[in-house]
C-alpha positions as CSV (number, residue, x, y, z in Angstrom):
1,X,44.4,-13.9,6.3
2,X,44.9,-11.3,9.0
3,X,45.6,-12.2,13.0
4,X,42.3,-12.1,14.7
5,X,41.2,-8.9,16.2
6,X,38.9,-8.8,19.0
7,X,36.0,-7.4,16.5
8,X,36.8,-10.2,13.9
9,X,36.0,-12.8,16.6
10,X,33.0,-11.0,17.7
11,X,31.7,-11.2,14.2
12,X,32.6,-14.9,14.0
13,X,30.8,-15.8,17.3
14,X,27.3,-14.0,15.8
15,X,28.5,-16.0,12.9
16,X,27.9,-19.0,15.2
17,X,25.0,-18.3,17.1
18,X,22.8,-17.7,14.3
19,X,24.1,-21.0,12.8
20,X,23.5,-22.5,15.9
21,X,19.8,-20.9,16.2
22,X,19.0,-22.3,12.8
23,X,20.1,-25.3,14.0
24,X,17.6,-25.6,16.8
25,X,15.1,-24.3,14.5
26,X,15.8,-27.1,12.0
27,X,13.4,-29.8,13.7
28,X,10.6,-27.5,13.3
29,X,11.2,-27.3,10.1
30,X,11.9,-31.3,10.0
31,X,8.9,-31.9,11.9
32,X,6.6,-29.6,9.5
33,X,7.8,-30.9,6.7
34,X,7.6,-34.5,7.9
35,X,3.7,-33.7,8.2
36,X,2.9,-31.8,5.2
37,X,4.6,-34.9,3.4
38,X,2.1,-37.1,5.4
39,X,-0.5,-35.0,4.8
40,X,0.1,-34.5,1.0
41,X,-1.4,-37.5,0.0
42,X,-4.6,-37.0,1.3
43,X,-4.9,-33.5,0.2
44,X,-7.9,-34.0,-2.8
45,X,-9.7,-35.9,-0.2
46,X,-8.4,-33.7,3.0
47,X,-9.9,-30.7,1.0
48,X,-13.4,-31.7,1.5
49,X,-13.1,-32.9,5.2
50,X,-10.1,-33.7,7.2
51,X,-7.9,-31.0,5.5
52,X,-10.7,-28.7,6.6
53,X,-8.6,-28.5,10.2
54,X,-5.6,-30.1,9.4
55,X,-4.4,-27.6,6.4
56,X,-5.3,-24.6,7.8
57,X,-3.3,-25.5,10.9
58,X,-0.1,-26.8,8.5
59,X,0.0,-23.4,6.7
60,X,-0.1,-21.6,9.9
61,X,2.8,-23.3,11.6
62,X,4.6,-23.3,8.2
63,X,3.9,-19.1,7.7
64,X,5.1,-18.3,11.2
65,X,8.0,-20.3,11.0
66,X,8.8,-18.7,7.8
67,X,8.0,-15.3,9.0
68,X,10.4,-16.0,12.1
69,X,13.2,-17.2,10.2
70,X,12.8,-14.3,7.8
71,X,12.6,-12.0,10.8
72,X,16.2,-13.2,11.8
73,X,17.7,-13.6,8.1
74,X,16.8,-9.7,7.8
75,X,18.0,-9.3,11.6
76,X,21.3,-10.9,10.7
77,X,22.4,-9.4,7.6
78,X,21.0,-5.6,8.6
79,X,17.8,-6.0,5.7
80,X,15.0,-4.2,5.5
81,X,12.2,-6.5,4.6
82,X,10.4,-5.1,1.6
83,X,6.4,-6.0,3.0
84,X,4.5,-6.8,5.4
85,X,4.0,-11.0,5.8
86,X,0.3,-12.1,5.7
87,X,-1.0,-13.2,9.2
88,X,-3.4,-16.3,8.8
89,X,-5.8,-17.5,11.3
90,X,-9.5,-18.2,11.5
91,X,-11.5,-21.1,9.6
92,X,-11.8,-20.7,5.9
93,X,-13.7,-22.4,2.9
94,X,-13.0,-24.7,0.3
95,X,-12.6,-21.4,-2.1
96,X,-10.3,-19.8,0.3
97,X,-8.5,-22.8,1.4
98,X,-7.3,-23.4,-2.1
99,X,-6.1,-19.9,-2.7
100,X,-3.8,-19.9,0.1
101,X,-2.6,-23.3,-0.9
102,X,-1.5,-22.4,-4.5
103,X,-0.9,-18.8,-3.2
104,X,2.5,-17.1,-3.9
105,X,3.7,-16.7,-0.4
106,X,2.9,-20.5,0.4
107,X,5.1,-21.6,-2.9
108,X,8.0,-19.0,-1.3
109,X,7.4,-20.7,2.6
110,X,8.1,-24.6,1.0
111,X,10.8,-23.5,-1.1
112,X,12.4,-22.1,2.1
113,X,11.2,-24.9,4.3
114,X,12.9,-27.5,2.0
115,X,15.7,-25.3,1.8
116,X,15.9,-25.1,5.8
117,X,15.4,-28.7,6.4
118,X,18.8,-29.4,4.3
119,X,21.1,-27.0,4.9
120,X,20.5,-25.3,9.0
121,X,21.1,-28.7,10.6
122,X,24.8,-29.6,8.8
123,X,25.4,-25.7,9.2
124,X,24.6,-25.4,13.2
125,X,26.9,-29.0,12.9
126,X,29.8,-27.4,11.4
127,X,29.6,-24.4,13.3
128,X,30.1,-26.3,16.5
129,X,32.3,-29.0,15.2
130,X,34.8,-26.7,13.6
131,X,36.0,-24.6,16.7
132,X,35.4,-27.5,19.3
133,X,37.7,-29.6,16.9
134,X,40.8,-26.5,17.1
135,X,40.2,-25.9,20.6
136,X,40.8,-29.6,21.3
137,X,43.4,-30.4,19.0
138,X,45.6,-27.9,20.0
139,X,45.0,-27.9,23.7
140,X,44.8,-31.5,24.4
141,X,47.5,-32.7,21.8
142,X,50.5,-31.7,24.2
143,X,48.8,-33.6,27.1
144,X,48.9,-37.5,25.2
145,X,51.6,-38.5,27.9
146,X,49.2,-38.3,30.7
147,X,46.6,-41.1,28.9
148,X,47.8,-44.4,29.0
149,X,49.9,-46.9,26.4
150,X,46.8,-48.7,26.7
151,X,44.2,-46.0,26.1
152,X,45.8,-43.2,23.9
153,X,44.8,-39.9,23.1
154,X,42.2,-40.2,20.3
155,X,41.3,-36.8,18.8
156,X,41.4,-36.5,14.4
157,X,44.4,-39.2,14.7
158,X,45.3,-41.6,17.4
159,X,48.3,-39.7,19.0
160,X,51.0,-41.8,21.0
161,X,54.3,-39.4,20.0
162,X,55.2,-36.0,19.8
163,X,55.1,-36.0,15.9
164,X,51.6,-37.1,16.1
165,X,51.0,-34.9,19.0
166,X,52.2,-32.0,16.6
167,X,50.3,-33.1,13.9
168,X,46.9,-32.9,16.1
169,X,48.1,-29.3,16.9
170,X,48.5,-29.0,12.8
171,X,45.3,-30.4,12.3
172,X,43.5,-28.3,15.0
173,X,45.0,-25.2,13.5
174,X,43.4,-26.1,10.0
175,X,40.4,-26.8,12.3
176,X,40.9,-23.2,13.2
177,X,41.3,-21.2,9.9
178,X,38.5,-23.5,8.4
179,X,36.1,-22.1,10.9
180,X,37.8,-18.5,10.7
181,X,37.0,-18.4,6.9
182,X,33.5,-20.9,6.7
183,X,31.7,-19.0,9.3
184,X,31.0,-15.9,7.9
185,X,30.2,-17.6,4.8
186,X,27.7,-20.3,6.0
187,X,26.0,-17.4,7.7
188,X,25.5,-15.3,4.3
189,X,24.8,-18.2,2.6
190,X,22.0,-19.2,5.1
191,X,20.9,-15.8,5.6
192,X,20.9,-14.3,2.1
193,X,19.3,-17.9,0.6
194,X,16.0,-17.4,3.2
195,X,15.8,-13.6,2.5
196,X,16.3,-14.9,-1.3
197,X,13.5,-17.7,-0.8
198,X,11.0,-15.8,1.3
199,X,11.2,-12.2,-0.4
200,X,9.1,-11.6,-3.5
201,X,10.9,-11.0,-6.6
202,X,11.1,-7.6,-7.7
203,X,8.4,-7.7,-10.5
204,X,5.9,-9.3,-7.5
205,X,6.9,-6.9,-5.5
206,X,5.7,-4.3,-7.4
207,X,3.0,-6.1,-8.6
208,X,1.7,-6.7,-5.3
209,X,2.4,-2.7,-5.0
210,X,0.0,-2.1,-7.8
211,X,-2.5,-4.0,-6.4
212,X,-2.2,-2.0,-2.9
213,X,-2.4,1.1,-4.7
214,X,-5.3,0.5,-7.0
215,X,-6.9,-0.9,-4.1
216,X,-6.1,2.6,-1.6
217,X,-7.1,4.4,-4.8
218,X,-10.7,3.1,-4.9
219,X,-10.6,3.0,-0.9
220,X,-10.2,7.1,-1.2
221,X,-12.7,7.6,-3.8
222,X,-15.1,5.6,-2.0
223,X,-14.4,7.2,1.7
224,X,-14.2,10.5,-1.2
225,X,-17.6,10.0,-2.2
226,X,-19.7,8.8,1.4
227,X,-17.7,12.4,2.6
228,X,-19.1,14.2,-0.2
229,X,-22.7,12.2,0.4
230,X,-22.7,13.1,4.4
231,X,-21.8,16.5,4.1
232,X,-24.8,16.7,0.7
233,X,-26.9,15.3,3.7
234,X,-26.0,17.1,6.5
235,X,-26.2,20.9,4.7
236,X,-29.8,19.6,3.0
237,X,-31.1,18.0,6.2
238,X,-30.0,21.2,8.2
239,X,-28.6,24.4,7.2
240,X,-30.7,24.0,3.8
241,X,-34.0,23.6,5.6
242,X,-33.0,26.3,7.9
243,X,-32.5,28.9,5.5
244,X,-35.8,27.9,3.8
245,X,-37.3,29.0,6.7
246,X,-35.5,32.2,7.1
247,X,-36.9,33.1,3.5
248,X,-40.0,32.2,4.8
249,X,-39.9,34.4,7.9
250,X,-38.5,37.3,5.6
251,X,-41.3,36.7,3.4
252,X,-44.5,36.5,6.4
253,X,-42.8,39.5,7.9
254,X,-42.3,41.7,4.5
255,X,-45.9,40.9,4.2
256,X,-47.4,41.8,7.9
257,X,-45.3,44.8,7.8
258,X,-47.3,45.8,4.5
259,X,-50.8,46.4,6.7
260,X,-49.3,46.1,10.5
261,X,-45.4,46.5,11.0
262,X,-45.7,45.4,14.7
263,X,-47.3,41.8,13.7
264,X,-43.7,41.3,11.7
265,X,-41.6,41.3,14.8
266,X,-42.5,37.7,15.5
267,X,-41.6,36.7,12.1
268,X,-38.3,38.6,11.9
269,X,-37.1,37.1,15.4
270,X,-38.3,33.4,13.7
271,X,-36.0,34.7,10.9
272,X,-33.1,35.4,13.0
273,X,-33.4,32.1,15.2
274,X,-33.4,30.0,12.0
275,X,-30.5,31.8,10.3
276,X,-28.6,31.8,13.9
277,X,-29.2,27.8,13.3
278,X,-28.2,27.6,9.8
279,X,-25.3,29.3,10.7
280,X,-24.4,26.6,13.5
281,X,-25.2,23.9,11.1
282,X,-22.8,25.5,8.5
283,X,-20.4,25.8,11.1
284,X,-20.8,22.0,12.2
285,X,-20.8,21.0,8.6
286,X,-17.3,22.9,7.6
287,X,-15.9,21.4,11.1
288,X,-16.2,17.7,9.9
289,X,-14.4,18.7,7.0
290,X,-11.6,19.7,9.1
291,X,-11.5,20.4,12.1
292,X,-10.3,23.7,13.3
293,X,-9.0,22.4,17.0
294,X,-6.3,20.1,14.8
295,X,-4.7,23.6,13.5
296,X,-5.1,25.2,17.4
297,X,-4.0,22.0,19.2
298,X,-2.8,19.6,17.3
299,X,-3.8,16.0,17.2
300,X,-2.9,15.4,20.8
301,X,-4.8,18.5,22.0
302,X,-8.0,17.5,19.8
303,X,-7.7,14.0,20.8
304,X,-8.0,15.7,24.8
305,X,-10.9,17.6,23.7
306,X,-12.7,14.9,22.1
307,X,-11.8,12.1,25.3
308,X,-13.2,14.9,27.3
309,X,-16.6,14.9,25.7
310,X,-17.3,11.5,26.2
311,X,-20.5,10.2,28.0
312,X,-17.3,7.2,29.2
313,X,-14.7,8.2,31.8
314,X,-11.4,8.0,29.3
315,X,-7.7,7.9,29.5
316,X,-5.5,9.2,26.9
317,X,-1.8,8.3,26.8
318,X,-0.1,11.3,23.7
319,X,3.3,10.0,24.8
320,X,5.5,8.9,21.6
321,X,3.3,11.0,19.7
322,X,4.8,13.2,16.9
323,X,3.4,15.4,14.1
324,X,2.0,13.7,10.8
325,X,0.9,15.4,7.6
326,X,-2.6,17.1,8.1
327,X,-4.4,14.8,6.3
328,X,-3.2,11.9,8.0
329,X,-4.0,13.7,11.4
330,X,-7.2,14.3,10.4
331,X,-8.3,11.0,9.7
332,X,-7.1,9.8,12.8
333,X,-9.5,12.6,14.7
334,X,-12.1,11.0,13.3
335,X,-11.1,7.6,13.8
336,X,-11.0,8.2,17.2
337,X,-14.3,10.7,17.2
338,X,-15.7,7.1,15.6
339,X,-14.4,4.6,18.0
340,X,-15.7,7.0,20.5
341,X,-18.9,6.7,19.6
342,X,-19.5,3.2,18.9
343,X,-18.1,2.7,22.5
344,X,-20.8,5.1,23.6
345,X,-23.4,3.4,21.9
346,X,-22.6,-0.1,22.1
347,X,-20.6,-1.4,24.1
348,X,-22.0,-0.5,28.2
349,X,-18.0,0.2,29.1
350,X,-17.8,1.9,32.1
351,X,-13.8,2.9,31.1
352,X,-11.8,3.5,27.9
353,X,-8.2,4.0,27.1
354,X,-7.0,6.0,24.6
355,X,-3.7,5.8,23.2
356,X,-1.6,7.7,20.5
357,X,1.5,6.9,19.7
358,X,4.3,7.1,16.0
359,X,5.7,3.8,15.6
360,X,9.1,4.1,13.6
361,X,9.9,1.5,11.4
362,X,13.0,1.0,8.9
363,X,10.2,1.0,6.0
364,X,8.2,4.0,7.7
365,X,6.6,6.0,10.4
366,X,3.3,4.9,11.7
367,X,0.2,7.2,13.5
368,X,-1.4,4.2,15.9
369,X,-4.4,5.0,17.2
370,X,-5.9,2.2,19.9
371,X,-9.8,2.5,21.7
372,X,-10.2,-0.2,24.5
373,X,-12.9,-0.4,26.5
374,X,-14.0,-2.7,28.6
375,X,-17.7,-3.4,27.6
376,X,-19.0,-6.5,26.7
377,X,-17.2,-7.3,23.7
378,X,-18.8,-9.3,20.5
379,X,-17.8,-6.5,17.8
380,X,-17.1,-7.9,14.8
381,X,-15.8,-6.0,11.3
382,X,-18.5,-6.2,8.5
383,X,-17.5,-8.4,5.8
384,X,-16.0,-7.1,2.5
385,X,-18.3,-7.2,-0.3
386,X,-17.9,-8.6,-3.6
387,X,-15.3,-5.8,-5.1
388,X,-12.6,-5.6,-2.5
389,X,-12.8,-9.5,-2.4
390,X,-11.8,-9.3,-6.1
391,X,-8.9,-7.1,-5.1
392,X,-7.8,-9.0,-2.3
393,X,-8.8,-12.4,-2.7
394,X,-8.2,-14.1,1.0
395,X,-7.6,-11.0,3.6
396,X,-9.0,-12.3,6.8
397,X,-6.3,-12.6,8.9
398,X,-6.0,-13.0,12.7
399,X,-4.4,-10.9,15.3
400,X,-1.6,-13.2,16.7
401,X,-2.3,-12.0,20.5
402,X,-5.9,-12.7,20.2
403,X,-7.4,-15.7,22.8
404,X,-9.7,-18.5,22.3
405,X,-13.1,-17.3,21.5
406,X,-12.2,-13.9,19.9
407,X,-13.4,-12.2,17.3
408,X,-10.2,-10.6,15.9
409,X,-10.0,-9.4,12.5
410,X,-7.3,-6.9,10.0
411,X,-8.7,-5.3,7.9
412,X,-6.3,-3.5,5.3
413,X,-6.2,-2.4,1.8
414,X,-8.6,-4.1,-0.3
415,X,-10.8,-5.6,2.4
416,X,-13.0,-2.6,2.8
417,X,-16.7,-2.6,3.2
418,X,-19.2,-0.3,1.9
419,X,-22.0,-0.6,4.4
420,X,-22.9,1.0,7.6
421,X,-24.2,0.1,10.5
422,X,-21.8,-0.7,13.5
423,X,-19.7,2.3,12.4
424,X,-16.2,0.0,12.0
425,X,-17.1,-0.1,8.3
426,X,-16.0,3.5,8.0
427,X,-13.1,2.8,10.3
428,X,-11.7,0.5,8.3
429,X,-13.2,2.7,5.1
430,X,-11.2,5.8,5.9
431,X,-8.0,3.8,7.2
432,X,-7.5,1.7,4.1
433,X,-8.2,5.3,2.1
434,X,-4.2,6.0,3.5
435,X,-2.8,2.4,2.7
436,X,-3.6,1.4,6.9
437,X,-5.8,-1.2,8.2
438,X,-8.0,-1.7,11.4
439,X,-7.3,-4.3,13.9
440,X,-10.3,-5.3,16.0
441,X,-10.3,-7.9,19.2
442,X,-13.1,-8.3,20.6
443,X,-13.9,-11.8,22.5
444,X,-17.4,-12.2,23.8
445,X,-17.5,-10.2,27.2
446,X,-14.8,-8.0,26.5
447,X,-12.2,-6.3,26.3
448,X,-12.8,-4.4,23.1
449,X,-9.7,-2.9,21.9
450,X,-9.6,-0.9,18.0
451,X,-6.0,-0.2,16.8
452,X,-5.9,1.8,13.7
453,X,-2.8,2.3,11.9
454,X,-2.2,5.0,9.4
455,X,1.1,5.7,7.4
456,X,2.6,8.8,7.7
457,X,4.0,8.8,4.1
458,X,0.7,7.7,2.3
């Protein structure tokens, strides 16, 4: 073993504190486990009443705590953690109850809460007990002549000579060199067994990758196919009928002009009006494809000219914001163009805020979009039908910042609805098309605030 350097003991005192914060964590843990062990018993009959509110509360507790510790394993050791945790909250039934009881990530959170419950307390012991014991063995052990005949000096060993003053300051060096060398280790060991515990192994790892990818695969077709049905509808509905009636016009002035050429002026200036329309609609159409202003501008530019349009005084906040891939900018146009809207139509704000910002994280780079408004609130995300239920079994999840009374919902891969109606279906439609997910909070009198968040590498 080397002296110590200065950077050695640095190391070995973030050694300590994270031994020491596990420590402090430990009677959480304790004092979950002591009452999912009460409440175990009672589970077949807890299911069908009691468990109705006291499960759902256990698994919460027991996820964030796992989440947190995972959050400082992964903080500790420098680790990238491979997914994003589930985030429970909300009431759920019988059916949904038992999924996330038997679920994966709940097996993983008591295997690491057992794990926790034996090993952080006697590590955050050691880690104090070790250098305390070296620091006092070898500082006090000269000093045994000041304590009385009566009274020794009691450290490791009773110490009443200099030999057994020496052999204090022996023992408080071995004090010393054990807590040199078990530090560091403790820490790995602690850190790498909850990153162990808590991350999925690599065939559910990419198991649970399939599942997002199959899922944003029939997200796109389906956000694919209401594109290709819109814009069916939109060049029928308009430039379609328009052009109709510019072959009609041709056709009533071709014949006027047969037996009076002046009576076809009317008709060929009818013409002209309808096929100036057509053209507009055309133009409209093939701008909801993609929008032009997103080449010209870019998306903070588009973003100003579509916050400037709205019937609702708006702020819009670009800072942070960098380029994404055009695809990726264009469905956040019309995420916002959406969110927009709905605002407009439903929610009586008198002000909303716009912000767009690229959130970088070790995994990826992330094109946020957030509406808030400050209407009356009550939005709520339609509920998945039958086919992304199958593909993501239990996906209502809370937002942790959300109040009492809110109605707060994620909405990611998998947990897409079909429908229409309050326009958030679409939202959450095109965002889950790009592997993202909507976040809605919307209590009952407001705020309303819509974050959508779309990977950059999709």
């Amino acid at each position: 073993m080397r002296w110590p350097t200065q950077a050695g003991l640095r190391a070995r005192a973030a050694d300590a504190v994270f031994l020491l914060r596990e420590a402090v964590y430990w009677f959480a843990s304790l004092g979950t486990l002591m009452v999912a062990l009460v409440l175990l018993p009672f589970l077949s009959l807890g299911l069908l009443g009691i468990g109705l509110y006291l499960l759902p509360g256990v698994l919460r507790i027991l996820d964030l705590l796992a989440a947190r510790a995972q959050e400082r394993a992964a903080g500790f050791a420098g680790a990238v953690i491979p997914f994003n945790r589930r985030r429970l909250g909300g009431r759920y039934s019988f059916g949904e109850l038992a999924t996330l009881a038997t679920a994966p990530e709940t097996k993983r959170d008591v295997s690491w809460l057992l794990f926790h419950a034996a090993f952080a307390l006697l590590a955050g012991a050691l880690a104090i007990a070790l250098p305390a014991g070296a620091l006092l063995n070898l500082l006090v052990s000269p000093f045994w002549m000041l304590f009385p005949a009566d009274a020794p000096l009691e450290m490791t060993i009773a110490i009443t000579s200099w030999p057994a003053a020496f052999l204090g300051m022996l023992i408080g060096a071995v004090y010393g060199v054990l807590a040199w060398l078990l530090l560091p280790w403790m820490a790995r060991r602690m850190s790498e067994g909850t990153l162990a515990i808590l991350s999925p192994r690599r065939y559910e790892e990419l198991s649970r990758r399939i599942q997002d990818l199959s899922a944003a695969r029939a997200s796109a077709l389906a956000a694919h196919a209401a594109e290709l049905r819109r814009i069916e509808r939109e060049l029928h509905d308009g430039a379609q009928n328009r052009l109709v009636g510019v072959v009609m016009m041709l056709g009533l002035a071709q014949r006027a002009a047969e037996t009076d050429p002046a009576a076809a002026v009317p008709f060929l200036a009818r013409a002209q009006d309808a096929a100036s329309e057509a053209l507009a609609g055309l133009r409209a159409a093939v701008h909801d494809i993609y929008p032009p202003v997103l080449d010209e501008l870019g998306l903070g530019g588009a973003a100003s000219a579509l916050t400037s349009r709205s019937p609702i005084p708006c702020s819009l906040d670009v800072e942070g914001l960098l380029r994404a891939p055009a695809a990726v900018e264009s469905a956040a146009y019309f995420v916002l163009a959406e969110a927009l809207t709905n605002a407009a139509k439903h929610s009586g704000a008198s002000r909303i805020e716009v912000v767009l910002r690229t959130e970088s994280t070790p995994r990826e780079d992330m094109l946020v979009v957030e509406v808030t408004d400050d209407g009356r609130g009550g939005a709520a995300v339609p509920p998945p039908d039958s086919a992304a239920a199958a593909v993501s079994a239990v996906a209502r999840t809370s937002v942790p910042d959300a109040g009492a009374g809110t109605t707060a919902a994620a909405v990611g891969v998998g947990t897409v609805d079909a429908g229409s109606g309050t326009g958030l279906a679409g939202i959450a439609r095109r965002a889950a098309a790009f592997g993202g997910r909507l976040v809605l909070s919307s209590p009952e009198g407001g705020p309303t605030k819509v974050r959508v968040e779309l990977p950059c590498a999709f």
